[in-house]
mmCIF file of the C-alpha atoms, coordinates in Angstrom:
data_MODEL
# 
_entry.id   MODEL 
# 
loop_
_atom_site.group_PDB 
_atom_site.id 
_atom_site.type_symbol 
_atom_site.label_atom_id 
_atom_site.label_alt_id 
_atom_site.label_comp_id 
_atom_site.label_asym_id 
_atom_site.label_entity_id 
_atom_site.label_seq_id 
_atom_site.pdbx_PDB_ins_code 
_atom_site.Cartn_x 
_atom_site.Cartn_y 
_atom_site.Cartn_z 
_atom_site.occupancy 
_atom_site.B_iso_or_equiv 
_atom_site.pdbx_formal_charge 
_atom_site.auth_seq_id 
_atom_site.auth_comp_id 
_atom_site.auth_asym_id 
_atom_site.auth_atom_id 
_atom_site.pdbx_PDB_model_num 
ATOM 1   C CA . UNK A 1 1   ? -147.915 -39.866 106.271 1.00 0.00 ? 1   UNK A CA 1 
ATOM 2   C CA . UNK A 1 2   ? -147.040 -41.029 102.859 1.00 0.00 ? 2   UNK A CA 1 
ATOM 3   C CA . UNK A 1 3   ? -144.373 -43.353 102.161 1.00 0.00 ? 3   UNK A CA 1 
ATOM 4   C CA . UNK A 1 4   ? -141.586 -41.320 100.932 1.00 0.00 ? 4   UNK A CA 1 
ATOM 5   C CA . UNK A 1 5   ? -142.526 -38.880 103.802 1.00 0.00 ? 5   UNK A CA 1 
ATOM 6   C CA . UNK A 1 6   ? -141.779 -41.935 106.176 1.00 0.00 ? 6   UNK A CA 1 
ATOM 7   C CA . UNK A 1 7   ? -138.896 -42.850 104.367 1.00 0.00 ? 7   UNK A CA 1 
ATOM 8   C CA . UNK A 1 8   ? -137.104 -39.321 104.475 1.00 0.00 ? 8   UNK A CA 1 
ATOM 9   C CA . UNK A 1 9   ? -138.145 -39.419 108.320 1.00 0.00 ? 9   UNK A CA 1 
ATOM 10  C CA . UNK A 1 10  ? -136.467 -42.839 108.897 1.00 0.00 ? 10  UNK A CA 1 
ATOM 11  C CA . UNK A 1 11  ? -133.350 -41.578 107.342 1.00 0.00 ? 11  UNK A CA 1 
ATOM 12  C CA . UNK A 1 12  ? -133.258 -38.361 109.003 1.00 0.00 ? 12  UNK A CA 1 
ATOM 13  C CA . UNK A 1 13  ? -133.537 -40.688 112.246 1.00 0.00 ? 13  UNK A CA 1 
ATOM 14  C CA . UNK A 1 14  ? -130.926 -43.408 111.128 1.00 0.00 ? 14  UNK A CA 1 
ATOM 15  C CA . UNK A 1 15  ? -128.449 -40.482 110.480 1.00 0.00 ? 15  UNK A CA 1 
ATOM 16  C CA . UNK A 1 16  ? -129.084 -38.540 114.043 1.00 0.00 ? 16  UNK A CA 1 
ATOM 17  C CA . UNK A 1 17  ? -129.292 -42.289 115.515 1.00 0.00 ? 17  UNK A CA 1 
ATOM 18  C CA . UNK A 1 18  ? -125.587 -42.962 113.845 1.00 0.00 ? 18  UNK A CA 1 
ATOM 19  C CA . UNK A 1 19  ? -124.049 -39.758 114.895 1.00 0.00 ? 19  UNK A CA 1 
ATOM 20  C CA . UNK A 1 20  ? -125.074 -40.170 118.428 1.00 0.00 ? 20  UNK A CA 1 
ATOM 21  C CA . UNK A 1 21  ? -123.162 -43.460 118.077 1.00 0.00 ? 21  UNK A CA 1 
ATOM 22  C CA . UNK A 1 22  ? -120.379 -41.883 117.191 1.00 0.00 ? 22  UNK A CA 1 
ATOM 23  C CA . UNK A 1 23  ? -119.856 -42.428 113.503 1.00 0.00 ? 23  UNK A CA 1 
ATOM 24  C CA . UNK A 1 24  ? -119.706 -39.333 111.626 1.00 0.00 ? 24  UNK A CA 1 
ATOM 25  C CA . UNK A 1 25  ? -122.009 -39.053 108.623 1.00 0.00 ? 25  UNK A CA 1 
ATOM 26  C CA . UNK A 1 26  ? -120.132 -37.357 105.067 1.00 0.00 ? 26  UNK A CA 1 
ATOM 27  C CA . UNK A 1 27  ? -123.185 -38.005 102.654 1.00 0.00 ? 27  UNK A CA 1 
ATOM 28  C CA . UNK A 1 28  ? -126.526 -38.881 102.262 1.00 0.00 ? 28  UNK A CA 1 
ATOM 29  C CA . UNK A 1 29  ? -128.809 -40.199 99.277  1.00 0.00 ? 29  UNK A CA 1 
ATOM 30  C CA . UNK A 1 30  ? -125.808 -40.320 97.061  1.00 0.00 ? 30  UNK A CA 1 
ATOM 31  C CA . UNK A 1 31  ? -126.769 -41.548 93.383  1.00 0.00 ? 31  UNK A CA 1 
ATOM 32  C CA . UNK A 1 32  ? -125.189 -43.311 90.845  1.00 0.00 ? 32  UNK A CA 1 
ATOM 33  C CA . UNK A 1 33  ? -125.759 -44.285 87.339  1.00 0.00 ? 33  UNK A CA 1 
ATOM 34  C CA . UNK A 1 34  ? -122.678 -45.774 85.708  1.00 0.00 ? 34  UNK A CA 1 
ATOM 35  C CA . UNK A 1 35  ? -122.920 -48.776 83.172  1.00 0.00 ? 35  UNK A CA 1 
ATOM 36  C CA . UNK A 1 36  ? -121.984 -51.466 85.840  1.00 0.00 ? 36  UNK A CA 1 
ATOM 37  C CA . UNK A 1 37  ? -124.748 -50.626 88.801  1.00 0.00 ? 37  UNK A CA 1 
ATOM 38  C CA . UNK A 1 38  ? -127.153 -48.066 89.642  1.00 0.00 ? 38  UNK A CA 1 
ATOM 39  C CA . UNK A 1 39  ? -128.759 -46.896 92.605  1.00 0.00 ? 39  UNK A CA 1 
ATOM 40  C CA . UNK A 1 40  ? -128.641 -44.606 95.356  1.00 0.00 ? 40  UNK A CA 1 
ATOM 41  C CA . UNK A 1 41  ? -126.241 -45.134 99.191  1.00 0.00 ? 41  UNK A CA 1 
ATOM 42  C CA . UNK A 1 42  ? -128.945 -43.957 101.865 1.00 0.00 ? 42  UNK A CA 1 
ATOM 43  C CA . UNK A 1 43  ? -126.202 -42.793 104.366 1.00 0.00 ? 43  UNK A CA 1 
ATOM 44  C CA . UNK A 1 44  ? -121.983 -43.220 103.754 1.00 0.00 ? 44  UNK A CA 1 
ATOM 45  C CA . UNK A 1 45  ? -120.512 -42.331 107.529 1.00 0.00 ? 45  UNK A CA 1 
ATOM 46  C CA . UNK A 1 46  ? -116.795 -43.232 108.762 1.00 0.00 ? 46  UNK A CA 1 
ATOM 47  C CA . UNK A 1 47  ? -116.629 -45.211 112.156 1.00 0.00 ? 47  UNK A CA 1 
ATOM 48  C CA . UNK A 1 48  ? -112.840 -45.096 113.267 1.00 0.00 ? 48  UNK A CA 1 
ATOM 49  C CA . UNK A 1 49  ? -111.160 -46.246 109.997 1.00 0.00 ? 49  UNK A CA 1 
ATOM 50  C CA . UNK A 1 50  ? -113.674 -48.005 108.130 1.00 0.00 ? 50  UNK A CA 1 
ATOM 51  C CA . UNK A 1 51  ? -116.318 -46.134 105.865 1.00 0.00 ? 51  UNK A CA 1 
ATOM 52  C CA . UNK A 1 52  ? -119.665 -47.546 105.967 1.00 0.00 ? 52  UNK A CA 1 
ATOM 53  C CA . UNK A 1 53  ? -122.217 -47.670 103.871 1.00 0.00 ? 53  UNK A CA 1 
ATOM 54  C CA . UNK A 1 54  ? -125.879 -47.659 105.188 1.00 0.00 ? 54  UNK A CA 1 
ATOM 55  C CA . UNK A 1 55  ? -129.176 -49.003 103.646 1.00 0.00 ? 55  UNK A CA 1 
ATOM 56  C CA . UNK A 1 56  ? -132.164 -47.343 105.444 1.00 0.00 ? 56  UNK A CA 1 
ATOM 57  C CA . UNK A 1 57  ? -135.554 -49.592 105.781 1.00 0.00 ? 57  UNK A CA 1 
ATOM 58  C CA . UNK A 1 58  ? -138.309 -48.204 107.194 1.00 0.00 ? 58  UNK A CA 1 
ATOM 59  C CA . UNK A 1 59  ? -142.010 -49.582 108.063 1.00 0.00 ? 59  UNK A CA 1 
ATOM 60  C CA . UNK A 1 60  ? -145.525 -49.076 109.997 1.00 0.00 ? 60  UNK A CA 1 
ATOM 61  C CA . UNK A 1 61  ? -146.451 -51.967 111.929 1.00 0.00 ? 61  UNK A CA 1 
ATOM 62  C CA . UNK A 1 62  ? -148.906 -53.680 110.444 1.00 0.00 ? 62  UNK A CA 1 
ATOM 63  C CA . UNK A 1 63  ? -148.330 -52.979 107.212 1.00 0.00 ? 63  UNK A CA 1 
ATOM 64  C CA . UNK A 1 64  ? -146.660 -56.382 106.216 1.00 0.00 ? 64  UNK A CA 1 
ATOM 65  C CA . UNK A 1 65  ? -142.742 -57.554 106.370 1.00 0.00 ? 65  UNK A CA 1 
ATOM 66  C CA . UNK A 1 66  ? -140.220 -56.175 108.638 1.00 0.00 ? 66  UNK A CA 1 
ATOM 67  C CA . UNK A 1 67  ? -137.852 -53.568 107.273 1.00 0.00 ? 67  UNK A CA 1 
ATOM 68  C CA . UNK A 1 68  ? -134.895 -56.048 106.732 1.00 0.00 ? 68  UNK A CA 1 
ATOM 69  C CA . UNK A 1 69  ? -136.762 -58.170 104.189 1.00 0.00 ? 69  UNK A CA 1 
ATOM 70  C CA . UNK A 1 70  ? -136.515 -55.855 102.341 1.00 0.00 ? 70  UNK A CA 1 
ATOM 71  C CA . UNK A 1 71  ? -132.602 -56.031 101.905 1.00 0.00 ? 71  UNK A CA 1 
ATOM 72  C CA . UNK A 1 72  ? -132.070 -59.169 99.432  1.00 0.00 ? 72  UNK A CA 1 
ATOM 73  C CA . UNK A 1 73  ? -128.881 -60.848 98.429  1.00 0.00 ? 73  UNK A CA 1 
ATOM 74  C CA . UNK A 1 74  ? -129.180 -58.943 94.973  1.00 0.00 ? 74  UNK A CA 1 
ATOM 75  C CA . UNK A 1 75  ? -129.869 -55.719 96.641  1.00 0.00 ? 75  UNK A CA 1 
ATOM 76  C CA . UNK A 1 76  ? -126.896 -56.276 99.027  1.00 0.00 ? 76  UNK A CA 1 
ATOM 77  C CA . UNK A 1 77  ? -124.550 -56.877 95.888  1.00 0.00 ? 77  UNK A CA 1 
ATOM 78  C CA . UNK A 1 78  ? -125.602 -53.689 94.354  1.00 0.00 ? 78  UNK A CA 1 
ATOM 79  C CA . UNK A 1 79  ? -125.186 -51.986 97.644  1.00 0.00 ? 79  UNK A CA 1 
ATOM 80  C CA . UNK A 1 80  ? -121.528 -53.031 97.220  1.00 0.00 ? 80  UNK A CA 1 
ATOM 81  C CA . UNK A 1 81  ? -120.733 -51.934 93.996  1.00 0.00 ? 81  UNK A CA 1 
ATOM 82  C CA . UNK A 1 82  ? -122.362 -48.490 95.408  1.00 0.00 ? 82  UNK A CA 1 
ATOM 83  C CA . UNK A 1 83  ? -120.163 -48.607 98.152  1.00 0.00 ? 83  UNK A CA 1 
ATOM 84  C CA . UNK A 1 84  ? -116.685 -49.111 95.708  1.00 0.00 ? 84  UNK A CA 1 
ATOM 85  C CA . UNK A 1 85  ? -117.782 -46.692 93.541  1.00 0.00 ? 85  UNK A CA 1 
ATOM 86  C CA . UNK A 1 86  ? -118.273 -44.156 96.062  1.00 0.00 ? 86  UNK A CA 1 
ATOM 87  C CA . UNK A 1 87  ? -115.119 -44.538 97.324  1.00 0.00 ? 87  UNK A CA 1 
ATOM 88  C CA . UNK A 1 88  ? -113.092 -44.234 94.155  1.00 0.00 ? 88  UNK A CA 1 
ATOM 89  C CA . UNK A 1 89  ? -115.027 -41.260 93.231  1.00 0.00 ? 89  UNK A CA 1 
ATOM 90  C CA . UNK A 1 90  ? -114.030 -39.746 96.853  1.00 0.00 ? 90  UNK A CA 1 
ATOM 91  C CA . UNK A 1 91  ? -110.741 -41.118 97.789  1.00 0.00 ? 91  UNK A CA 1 
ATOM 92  C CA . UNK A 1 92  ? -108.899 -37.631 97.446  1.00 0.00 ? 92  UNK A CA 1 
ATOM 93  C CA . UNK A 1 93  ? -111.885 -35.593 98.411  1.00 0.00 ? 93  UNK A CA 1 
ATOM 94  C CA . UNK A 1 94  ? -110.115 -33.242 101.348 1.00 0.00 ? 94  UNK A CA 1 
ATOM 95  C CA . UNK A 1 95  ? -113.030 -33.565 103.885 1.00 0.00 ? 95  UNK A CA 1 
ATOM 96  C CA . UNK A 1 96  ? -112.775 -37.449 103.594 1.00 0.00 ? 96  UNK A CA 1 
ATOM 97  C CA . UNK A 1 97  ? -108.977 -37.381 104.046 1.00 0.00 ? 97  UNK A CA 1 
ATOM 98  C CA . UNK A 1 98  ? -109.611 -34.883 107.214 1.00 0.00 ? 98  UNK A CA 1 
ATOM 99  C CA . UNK A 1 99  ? -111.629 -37.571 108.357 1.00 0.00 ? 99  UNK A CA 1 
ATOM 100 C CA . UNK A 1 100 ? -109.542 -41.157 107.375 1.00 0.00 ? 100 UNK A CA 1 
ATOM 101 C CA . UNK A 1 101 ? -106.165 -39.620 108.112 1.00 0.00 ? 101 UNK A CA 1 
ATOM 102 C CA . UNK A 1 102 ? -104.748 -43.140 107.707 1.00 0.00 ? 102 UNK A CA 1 
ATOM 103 C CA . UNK A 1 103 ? -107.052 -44.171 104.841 1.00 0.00 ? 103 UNK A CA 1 
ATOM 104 C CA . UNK A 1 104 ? -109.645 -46.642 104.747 1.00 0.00 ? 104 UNK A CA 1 
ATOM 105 C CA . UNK A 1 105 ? -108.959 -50.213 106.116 1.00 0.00 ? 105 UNK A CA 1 
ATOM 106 C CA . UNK A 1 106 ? -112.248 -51.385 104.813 1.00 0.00 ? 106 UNK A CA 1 
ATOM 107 C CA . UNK A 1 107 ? -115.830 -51.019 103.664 1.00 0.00 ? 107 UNK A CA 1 
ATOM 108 C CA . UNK A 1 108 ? -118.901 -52.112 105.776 1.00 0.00 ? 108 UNK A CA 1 
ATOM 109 C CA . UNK A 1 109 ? -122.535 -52.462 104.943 1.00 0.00 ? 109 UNK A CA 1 
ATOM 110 C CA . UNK A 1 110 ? -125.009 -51.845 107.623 1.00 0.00 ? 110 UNK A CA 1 
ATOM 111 C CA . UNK A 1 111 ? -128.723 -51.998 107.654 1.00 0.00 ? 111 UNK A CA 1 
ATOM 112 C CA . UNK A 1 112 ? -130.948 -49.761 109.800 1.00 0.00 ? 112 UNK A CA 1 
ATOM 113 C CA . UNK A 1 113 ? -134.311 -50.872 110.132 1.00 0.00 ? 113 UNK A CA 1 
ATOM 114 C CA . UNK A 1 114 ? -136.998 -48.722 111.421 1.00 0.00 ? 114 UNK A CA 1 
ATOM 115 C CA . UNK A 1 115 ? -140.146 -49.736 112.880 1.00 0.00 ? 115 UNK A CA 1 
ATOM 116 C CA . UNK A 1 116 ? -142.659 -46.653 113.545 1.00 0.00 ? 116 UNK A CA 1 
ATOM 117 C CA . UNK A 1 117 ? -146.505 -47.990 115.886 1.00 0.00 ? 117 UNK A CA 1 
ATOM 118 C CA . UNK A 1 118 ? -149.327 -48.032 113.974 1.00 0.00 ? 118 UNK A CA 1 
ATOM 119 C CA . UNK A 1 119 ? -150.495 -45.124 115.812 1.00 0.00 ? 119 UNK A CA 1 
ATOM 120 C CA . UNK A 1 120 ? -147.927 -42.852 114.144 1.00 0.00 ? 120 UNK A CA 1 
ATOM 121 C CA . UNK A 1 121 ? -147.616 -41.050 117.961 1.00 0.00 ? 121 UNK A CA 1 
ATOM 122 C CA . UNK A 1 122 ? -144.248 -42.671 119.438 1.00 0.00 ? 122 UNK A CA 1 
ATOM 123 C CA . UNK A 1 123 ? -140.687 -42.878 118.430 1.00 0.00 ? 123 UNK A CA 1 
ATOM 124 C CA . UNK A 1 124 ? -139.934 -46.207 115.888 1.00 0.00 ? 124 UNK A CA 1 
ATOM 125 C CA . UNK A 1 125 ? -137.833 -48.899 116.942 1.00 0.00 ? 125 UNK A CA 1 
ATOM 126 C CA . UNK A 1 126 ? -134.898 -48.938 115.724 1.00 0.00 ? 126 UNK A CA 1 
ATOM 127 C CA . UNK A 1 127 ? -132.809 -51.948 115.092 1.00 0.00 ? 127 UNK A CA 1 
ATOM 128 C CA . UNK A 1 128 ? -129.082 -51.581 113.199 1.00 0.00 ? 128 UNK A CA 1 
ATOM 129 C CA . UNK A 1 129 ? -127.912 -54.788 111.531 1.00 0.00 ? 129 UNK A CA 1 
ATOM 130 C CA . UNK A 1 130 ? -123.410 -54.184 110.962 1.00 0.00 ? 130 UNK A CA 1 
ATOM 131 C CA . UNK A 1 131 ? -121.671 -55.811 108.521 1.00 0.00 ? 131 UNK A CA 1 
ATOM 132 C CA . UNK A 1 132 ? -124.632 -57.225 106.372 1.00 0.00 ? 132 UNK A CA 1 
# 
């Protein structure tokens, strides 16, 4: 499986993983390229009142690093910016208002790591990191 084959996979898990969880996912693989940041918000789901924002990492065993190393301080500062600009380019979106009736009271970064066998024949391990 190539790695943006794995990668779509992993996020198509992180996002069925999340709903079962009960947060409700509202996009997916959002872009942005605006003067201040660019770069692209895997998953954006709403848990209770809080919209969060989550960075999807997955790996083979075996094939060096675990998925979280992948997350650096830099990339988690971008991830932010992502996360405020989605938000103000939302806020009075109707489906996002169904769903934060109150509003937001905050933003939250989470990182999903996924960890598929070598094999490529079970289900990956999944580990999700809140409030990065």
């Amino acid at each position: 499986m190539s790695a943006g084959r794995l990668g779509r996979e992993g996020e198509q898990i992180a996002a069925s993983y999340l709903t079962a969880c009960g947060y409700r996912v509202v996009d997916r693989n959002w872009r942005w390229r605006g003067p201040d940041v660019r770069g692209e918000l895997d998953i954006v789901a709403v848990a209770a009142d809080l919209l969060v924002t989550v960075e999807v990492k997955t790996r083979r065993a075996g094939t060096g690093g675990r998925p979280f190393d992948a997350v650096t301080d830099a990339k988690r500062a971008r991830l932010w910016k992502l996360a405020n600009r989605w938000l103000a380019e939302h806020r009075l979106d109707p489906d996002l208002r169904h769903h934060l009736p109150h509003g937001v009271r905050g933003i939250r970064l989470d990182v999903i790591g996924l960890l598929f066998p070598a094999d490529g024949r079970t289900e990956p391990a999944i580990d999700h990191l809140q409030a990065v």
